[in-house]
Backbone bond lengths (Angstrom), bond angles and torsions (degrees), N, CA, C in turn:
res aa  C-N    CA-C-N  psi(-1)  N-CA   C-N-CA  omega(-1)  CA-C   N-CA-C  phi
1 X - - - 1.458 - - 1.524 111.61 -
2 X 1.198 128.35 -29.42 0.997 136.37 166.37 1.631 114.78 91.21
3 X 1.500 113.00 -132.47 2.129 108.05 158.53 1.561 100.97 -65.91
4 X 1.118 134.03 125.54 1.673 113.87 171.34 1.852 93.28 -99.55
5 X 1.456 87.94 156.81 1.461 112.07 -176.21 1.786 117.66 -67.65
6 X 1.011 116.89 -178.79 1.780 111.86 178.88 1.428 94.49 -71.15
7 X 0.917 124.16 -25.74 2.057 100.18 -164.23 1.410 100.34 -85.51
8 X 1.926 116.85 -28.35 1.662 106.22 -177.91 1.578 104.76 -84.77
9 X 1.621 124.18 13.74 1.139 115.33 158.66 1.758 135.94 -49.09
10 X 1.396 139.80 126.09 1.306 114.89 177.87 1.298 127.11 -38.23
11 X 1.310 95.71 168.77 1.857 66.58 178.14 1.673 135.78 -122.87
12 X 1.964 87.37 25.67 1.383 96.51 157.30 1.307 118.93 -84.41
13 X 1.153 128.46 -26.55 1.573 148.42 131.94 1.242 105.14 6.67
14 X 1.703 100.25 -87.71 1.406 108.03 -171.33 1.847 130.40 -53.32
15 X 1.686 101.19 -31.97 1.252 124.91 -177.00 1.595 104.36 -76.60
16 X 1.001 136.19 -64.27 1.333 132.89 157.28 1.768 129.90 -32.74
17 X 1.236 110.54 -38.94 1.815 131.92 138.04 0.991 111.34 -33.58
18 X 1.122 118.97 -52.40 1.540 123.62 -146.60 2.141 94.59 -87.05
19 X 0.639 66.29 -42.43 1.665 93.03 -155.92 1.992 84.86 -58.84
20 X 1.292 111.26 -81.27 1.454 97.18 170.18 1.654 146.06 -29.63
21 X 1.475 100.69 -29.38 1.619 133.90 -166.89 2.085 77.81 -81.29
22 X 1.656 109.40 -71.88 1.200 93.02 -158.07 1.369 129.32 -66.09
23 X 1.570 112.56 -16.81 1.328 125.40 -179.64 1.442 103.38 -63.25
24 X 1.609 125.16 -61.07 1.088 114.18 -168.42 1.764 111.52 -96.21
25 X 1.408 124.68 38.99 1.040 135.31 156.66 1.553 115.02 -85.52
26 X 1.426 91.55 -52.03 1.957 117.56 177.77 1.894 89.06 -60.39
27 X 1.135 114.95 -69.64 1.775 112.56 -145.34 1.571 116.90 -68.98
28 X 1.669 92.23 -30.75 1.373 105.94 -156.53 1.364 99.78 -140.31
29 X 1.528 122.85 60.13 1.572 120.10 -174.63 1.781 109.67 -56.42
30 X 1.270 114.26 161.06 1.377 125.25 154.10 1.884 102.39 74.72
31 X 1.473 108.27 -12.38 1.782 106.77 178.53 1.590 114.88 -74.98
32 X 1.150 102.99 -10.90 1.843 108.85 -172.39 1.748 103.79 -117.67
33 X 1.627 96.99 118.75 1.182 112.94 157.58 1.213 133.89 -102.20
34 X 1.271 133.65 -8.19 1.447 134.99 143.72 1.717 110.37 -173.63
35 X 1.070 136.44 153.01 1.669 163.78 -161.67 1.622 96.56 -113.36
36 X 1.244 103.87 118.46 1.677 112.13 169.23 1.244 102.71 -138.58
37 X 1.596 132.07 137.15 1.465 135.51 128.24 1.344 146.13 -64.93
38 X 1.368 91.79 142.25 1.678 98.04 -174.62 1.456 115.42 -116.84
39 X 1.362 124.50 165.54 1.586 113.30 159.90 1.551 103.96 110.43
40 X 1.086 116.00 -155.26 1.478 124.85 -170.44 1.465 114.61 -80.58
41 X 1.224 132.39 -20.30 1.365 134.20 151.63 1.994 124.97 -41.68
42 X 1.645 83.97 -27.86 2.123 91.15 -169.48 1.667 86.12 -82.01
43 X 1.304 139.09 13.25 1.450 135.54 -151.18 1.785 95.72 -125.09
44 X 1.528 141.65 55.84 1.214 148.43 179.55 1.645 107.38 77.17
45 X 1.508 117.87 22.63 0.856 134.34 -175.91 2.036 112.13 79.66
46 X 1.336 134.83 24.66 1.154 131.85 -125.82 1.964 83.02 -93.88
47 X 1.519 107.34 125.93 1.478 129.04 176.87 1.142 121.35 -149.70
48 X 1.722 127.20 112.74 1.197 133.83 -152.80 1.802 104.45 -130.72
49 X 1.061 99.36 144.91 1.509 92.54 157.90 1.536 153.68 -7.99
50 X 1.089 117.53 25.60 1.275 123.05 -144.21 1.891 124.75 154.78
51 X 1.601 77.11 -6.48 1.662 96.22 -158.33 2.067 84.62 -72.69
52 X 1.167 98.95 154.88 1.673 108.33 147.24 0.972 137.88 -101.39
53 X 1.514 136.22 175.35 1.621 131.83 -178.25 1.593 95.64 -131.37
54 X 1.821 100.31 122.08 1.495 106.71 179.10 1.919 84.60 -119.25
55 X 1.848 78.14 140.38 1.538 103.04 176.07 1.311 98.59 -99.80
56 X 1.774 100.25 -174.15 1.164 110.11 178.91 1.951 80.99 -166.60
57 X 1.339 115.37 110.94 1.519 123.39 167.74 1.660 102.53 -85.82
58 X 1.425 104.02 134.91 1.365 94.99 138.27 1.720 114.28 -139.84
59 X 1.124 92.61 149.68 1.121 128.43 -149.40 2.271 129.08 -87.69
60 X 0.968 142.23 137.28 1.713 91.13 -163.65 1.957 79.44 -116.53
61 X 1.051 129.05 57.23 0.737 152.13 149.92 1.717 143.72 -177.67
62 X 1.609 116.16 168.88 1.582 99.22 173.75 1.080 120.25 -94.19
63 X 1.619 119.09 109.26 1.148 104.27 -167.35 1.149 148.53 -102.55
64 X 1.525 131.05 140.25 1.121 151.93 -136.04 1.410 107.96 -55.09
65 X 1.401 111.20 -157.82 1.629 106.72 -152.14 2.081 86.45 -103.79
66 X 1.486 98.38 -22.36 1.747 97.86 -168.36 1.766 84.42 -73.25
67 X 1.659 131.92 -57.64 1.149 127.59 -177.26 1.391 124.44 -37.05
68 X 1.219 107.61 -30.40 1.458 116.93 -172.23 1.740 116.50 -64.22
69 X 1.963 98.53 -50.06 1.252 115.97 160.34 1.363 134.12 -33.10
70 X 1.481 103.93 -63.50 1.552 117.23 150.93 1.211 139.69 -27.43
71 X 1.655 99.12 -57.02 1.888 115.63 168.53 1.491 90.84 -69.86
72 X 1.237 142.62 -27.00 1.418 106.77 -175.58 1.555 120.64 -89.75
73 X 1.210 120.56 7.84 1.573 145.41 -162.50 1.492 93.49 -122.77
74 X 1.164 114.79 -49.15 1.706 95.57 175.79 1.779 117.55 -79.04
75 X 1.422 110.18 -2.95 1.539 110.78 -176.83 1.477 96.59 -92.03
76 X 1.432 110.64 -45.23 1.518 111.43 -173.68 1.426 110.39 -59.31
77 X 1.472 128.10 -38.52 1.306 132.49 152.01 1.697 140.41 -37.62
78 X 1.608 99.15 -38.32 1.237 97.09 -172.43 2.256 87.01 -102.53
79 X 1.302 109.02 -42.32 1.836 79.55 156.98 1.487 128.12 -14.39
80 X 1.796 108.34 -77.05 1.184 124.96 -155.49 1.889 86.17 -66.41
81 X 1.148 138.24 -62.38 1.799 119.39 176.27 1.510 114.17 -46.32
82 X 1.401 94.98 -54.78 1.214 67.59 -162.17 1.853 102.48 -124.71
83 X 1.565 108.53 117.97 1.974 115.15 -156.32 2.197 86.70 -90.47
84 X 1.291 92.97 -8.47 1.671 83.76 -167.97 1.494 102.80 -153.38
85 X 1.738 114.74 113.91 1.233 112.41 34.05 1.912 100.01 -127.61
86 X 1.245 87.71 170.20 1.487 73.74 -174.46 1.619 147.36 -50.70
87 X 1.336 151.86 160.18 0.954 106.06 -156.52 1.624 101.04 -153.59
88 X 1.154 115.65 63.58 1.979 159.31 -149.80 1.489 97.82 -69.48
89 X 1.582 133.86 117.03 1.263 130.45 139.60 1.609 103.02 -166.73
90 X 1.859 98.69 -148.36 1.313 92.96 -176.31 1.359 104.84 -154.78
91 X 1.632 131.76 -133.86 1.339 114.05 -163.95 1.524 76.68 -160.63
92 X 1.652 100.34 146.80 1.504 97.28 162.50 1.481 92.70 -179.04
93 X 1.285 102.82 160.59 1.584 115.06 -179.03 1.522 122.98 -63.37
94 X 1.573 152.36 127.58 1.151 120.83 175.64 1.526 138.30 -60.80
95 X 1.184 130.66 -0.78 1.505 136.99 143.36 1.601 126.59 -62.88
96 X 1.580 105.78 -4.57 1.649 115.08 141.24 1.064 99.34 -34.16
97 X 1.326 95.55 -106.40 1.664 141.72 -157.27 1.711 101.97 -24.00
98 X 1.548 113.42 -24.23 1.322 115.10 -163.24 2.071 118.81 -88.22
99 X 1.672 85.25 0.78 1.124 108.25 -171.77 1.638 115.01 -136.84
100 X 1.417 116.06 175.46 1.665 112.90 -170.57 1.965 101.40 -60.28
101 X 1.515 103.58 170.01 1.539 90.18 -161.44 2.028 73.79 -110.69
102 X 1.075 125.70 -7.83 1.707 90.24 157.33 0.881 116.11 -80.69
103 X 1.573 130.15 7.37 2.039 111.94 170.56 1.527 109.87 -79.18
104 X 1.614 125.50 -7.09 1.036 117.17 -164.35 1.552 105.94 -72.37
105 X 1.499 101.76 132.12 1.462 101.86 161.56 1.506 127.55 -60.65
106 X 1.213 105.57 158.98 1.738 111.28 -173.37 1.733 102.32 -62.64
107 X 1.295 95.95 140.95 1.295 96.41 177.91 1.401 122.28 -153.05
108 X 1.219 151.27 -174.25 1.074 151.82 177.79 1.838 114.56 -72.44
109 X 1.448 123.14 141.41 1.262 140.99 -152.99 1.358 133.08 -167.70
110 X 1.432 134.26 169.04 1.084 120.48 171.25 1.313 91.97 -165.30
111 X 2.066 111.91 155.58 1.200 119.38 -166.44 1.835 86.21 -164.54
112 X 1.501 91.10 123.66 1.321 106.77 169.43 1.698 103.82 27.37
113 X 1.569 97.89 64.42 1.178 127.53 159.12 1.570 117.56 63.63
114 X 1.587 111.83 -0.67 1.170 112.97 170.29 1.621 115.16 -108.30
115 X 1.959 110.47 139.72 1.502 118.38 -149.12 1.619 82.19 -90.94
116 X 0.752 108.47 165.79 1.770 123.14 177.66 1.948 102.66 -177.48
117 X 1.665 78.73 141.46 1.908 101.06 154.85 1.117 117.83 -104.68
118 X 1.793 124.54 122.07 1.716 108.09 179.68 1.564 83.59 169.90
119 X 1.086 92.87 -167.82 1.825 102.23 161.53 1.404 107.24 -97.25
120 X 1.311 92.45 132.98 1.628 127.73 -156.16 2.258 88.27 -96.62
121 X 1.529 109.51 132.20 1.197 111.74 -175.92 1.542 125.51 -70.11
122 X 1.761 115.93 -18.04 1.393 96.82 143.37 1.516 126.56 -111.12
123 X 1.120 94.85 78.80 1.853 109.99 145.74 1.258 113.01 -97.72
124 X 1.098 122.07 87.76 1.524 127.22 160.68 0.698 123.61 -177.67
125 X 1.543 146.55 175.82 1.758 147.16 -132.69 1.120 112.63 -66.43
126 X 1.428 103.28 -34.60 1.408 89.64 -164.00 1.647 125.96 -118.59
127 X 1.778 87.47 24.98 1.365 104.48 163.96 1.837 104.06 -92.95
128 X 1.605 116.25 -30.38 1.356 116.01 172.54 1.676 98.08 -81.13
129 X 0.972 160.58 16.42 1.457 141.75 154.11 1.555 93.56 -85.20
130 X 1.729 119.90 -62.65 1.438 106.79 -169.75 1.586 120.67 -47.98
131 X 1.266 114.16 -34.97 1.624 119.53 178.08 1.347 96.05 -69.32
132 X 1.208 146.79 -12.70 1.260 117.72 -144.75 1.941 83.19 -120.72
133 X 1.516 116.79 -37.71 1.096 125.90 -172.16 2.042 113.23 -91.95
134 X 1.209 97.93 -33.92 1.848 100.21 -168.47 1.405 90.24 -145.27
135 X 1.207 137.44 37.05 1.601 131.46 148.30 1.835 110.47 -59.61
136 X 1.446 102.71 148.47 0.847 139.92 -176.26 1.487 112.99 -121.66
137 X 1.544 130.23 100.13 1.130 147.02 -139.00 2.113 83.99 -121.91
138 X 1.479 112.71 106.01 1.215 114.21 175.27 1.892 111.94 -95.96
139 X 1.522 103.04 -37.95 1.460 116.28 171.06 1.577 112.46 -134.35
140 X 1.524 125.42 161.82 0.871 162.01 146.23 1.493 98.96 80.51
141 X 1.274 131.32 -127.54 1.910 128.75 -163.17 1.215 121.12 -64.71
142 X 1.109 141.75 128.46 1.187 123.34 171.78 1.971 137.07 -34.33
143 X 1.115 122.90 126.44 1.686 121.39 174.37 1.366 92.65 -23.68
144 X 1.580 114.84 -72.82 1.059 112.49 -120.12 1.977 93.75 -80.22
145 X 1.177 122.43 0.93 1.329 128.78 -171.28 1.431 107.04 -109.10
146 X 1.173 115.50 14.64 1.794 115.86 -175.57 1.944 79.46 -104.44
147 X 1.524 104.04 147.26 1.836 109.25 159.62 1.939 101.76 -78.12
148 X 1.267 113.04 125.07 1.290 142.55 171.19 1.472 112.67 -102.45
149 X 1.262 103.95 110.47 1.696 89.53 -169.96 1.935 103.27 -84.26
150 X 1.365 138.84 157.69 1.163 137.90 -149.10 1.832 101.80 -143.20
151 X 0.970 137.84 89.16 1.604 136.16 178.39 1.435 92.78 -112.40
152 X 1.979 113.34 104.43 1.436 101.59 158.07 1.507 115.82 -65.15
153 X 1.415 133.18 -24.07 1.476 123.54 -160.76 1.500 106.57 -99.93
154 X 1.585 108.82 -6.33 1.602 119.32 153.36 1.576 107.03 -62.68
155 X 1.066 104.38 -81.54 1.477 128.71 168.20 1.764 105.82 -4.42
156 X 1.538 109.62 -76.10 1.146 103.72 -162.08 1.558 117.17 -107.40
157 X 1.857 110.99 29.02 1.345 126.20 156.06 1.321 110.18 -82.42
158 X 1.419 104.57 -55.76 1.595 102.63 167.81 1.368 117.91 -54.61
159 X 1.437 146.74 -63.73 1.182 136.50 157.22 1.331 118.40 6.43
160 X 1.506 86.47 -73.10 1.606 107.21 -176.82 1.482 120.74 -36.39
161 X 1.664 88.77 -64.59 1.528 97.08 174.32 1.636 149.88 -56.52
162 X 1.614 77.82 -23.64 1.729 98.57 167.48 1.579 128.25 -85.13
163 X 1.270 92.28 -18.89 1.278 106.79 154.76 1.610 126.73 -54.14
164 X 1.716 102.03 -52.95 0.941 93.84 179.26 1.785 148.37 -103.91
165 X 1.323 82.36 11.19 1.341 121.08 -168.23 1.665 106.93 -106.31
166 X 1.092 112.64 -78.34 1.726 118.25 179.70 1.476 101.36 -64.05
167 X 1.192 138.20 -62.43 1.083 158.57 -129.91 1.420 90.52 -87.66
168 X 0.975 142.20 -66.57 1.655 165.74 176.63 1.368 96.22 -47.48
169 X 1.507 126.37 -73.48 1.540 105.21 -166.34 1.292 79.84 -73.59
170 X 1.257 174.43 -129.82 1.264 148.37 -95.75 1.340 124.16 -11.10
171 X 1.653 102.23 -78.20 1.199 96.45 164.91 1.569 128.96 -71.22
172 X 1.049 136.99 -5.80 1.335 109.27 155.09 1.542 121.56 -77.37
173 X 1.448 120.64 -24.82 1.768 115.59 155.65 1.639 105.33 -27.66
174 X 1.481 119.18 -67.41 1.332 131.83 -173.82 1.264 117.61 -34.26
175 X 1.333 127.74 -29.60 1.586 144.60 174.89 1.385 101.89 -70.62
176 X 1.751 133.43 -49.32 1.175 133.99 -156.90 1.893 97.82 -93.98
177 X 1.326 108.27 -24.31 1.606 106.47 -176.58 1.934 102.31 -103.48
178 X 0.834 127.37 78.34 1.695 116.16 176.69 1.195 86.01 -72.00
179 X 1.338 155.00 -116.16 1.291 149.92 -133.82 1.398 114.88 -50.16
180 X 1.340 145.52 -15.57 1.490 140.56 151.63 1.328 115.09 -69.08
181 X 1.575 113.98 -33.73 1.663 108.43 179.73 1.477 107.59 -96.13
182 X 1.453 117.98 7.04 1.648 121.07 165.34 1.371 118.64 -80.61
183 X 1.891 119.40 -8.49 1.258 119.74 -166.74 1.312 102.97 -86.84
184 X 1.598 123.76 155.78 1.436 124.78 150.52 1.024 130.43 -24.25
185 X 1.324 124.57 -48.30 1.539 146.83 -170.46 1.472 107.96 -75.22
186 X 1.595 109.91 -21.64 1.339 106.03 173.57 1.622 113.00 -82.80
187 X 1.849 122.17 -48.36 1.334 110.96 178.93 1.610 116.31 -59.90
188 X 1.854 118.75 -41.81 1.227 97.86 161.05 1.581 130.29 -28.52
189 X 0.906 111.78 -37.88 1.936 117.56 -159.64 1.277 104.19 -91.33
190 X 1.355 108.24 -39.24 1.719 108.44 -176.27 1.495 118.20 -77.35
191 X 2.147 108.24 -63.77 1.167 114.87 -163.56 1.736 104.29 -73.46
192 X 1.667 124.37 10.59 1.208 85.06 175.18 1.801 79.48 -125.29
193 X 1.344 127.05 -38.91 1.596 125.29 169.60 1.374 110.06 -21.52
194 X 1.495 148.10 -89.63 1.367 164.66 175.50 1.673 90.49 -42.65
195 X 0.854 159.89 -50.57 1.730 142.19 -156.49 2.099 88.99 -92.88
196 X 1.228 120.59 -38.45 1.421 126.61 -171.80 1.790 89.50 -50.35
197 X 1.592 111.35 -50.78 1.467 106.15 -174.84 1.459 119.87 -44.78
198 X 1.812 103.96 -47.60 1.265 120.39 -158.22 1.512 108.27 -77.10
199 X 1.233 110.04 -40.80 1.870 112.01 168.83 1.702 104.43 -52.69
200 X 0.771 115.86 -15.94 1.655 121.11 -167.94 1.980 92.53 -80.23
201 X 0.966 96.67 -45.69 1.665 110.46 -156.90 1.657 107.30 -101.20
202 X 1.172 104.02 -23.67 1.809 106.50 158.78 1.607 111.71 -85.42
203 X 1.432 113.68 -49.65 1.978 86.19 -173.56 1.364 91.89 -123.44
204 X 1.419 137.81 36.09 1.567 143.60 150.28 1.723 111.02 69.34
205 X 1.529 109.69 9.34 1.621 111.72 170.67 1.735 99.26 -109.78
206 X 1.253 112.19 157.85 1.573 139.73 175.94 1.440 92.85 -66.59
207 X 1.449 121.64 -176.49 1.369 137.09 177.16 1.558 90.07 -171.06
208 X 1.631 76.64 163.46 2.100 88.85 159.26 1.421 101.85 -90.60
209 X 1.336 104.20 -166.05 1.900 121.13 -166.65 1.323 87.00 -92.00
210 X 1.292 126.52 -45.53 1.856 112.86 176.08 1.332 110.96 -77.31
211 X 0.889 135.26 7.70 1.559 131.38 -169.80 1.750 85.63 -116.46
212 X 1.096 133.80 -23.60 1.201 128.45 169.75 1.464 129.18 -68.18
213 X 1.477 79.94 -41.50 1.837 87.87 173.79 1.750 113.70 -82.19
214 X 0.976 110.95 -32.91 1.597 95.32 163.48 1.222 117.61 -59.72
215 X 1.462 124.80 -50.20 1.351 128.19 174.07 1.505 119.39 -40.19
216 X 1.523 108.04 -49.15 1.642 111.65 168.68 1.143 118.98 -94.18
217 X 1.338 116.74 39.43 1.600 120.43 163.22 1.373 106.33 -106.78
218 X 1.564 112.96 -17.41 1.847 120.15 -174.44 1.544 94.37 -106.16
219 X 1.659 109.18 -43.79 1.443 89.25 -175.46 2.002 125.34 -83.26
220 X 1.571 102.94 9.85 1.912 118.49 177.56 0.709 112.99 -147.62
221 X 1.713 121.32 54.14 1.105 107.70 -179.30 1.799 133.91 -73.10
222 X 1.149 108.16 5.07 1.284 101.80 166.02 1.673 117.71 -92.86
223 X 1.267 113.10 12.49 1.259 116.52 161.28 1.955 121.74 -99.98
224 X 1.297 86.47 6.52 2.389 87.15 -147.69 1.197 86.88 -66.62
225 X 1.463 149.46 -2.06 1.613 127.53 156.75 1.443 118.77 -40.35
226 X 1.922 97.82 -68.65 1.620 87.52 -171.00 1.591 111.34 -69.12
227 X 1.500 118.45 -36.94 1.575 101.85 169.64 1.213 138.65 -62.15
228 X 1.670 111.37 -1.52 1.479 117.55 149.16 1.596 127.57 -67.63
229 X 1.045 101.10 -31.91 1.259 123.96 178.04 2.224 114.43 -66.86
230 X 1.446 84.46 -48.39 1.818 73.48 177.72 1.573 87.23 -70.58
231 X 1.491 131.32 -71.47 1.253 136.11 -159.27 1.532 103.38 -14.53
232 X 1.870 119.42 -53.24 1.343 136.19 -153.43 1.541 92.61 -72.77
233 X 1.493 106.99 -45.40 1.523 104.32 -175.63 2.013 117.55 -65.38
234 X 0.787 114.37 -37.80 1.422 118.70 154.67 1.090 152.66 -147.85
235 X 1.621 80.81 77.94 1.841 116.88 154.29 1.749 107.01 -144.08
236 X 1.518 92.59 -25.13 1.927 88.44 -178.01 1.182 95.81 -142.98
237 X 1.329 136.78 98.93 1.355 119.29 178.68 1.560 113.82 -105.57
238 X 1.463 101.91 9.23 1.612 117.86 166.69 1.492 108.69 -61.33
239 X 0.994 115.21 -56.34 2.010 146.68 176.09 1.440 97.61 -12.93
240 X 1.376 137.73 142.60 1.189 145.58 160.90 1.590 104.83 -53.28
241 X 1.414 128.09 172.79 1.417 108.86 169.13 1.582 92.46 -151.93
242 X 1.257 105.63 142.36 1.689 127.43 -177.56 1.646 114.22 -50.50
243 X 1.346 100.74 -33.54 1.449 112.39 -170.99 1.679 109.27 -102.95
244 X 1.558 102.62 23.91 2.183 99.90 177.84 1.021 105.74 -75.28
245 X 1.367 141.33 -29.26 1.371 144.90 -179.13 1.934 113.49 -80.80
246 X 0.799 108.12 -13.66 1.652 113.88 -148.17 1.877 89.37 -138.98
247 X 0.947 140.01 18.51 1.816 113.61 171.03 1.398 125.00 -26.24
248 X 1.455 115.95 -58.44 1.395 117.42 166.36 2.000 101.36 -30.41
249 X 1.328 105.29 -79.02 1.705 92.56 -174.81 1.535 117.22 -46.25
250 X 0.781 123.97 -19.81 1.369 120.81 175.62 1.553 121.31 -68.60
251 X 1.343 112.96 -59.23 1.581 115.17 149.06 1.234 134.58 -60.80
252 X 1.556 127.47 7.61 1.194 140.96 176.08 1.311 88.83 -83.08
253 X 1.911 104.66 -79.56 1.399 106.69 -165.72 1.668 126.88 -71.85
254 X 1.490 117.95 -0.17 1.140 112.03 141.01 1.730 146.05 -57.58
255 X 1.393 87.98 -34.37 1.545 128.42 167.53 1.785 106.75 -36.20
256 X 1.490 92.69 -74.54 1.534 122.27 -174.09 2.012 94.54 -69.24
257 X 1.128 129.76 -76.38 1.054 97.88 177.68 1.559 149.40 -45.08
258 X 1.278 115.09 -28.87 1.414 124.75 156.36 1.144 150.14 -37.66
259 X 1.866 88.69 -50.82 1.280 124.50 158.56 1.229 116.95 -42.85
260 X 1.528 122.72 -67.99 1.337 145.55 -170.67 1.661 95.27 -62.90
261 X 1.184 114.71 -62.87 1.598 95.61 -177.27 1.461 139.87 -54.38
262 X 1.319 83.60 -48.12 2.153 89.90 -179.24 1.474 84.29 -61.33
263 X 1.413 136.21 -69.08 2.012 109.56 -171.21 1.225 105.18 -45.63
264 X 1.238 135.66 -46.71 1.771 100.23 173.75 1.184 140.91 -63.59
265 X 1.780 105.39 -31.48 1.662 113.22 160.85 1.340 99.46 -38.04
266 X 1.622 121.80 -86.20 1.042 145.94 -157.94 1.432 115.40 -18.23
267 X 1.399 106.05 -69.42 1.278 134.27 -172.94 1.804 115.17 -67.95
268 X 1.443 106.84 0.82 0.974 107.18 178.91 1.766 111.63 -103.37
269 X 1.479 113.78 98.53 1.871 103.62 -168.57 1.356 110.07 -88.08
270 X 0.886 125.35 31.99 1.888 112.79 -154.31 1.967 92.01 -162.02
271 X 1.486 106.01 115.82 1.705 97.74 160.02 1.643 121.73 -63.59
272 X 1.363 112.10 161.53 1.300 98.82 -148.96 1.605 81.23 -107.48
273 X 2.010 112.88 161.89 1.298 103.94 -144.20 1.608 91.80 -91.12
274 X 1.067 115.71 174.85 1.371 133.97 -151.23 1.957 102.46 -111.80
């Protein structure tokens, strides 16, 4: 299917869309110039159980301190409809987008249901490659007709860096929590989160989180247990799982795969050529 369009959107997707569009149509007429998606949805449309919906507003202005109020009354609103699933982005003018996404000024946002002004956590490359490459245009101009500015060696410094920085104390958190990194919810996040980086930084395109874990089932394979295992956790989490008896092994061999990846992110300084 490829990017699918707003109508092959799910269609809690769409209802949750909807629901934002009308709130701040009603509260705050004339502030919204078009609603685009980003993330694992621009990926054959891929939405799972658990999955979230990251926006991206833009806006035809910056808006003011009364606007701001508003966005925080229309977020607290669409919370209280809708508590699941989350529903993560931010707001910005389209002459952003036309430029690096750390020049963006601080601005209004929301993340796992909390409203904030500041810099919003995806501003960065490779939230402008997905808009620019697998956006999902719900209102106003088309993605693909907004200027997206595109730096692969931006792109995959940051990569890099998140790798080694977020990604890294992660796993050493994992040492101090054994029973949080023994849950399902943890190999989902890890064995396919951390390899999603590394597909980024081996053939220089994005993926979804399931498109990752297939990818690191050919590219580790002496790990594809536990990355069967997140895969199982979200896409089938009905599925028996190898590791019900054994959690401890499960956070072991999540452990060990992680490990192994961010050093390959890491170690990789140079995007690879195109």
């Amino acid at each position: 299917m490829g990017v699918p369009t707003r109508d092959e959107l799910p269609d809690v997707v769409r209802d949750v869309c909807g629901s934002h569009l009308a709130l701040l149509d009603e509260r705050v007429p004339g502030l919204l110039d078009g609603l685009h998606l980003h993330g694992s949805l621009g990926f054959d449309g891929e939405f799972h159980g658990g999955s979230d919906i990251d926006f991206v507003a833009v806006v035809s202005r910056r808006p003011t301190e009364a606007d701001v109020e508003v966005l925080r009354e229309v977020h607290a609103e669409l919370a209280r409809l809708w508590p699941e699933p989350d529903y993560d982005g931010f707001y910005v003018v389209e002459s952003d987008l036309a430029g690096a996404p750390g020049d963006v000024p601080e601005g209004p946002g929301v993340l796992h249901q909390w409203f904030d002004v500041g810099t919003h956590c995806d501003l960065k490359e490779i939230t402008w490659r997905e808009l620019r490459d697998h956006g999902i245009t719900v209102r106003g101009k088309d993605i693909r007709d907004i200027a997206i500015a595109s730096d692969d060696t931006a792109l995959h410094d940051s990569t890099r860096e998140n790798l080694d920085t977020f990604w890294r104390s992660q796993l050493e958190a994992m040492e101090h929590h054994p029973r949080e990194a023994s849950l399902p919810q943890a190999a989902e996040w890890g064995a396919l989160g951390a390899p999603r980086l590394v597909h980024l930084l081996v053939t220089g395109q994005p993926t979804s989180k399931s498109g990752a874990g297939r990818w690191a089932r050919e590219a580790y394979p002496q790990h594809r247990e536990i990355v069967e295992e997140g895969l199982r956790v979200r896409e089938r989490p009905d599925d028996p799982s190898t590791y019900a008896t054994d959690p401890g092994r499960r956070r072991r061999d999540l452990v060990a795969l992680m490990t192994e990846v961010i050093a390959d992110g890491v170690a990789m300084t140079a995007p690879p050529r195109q």
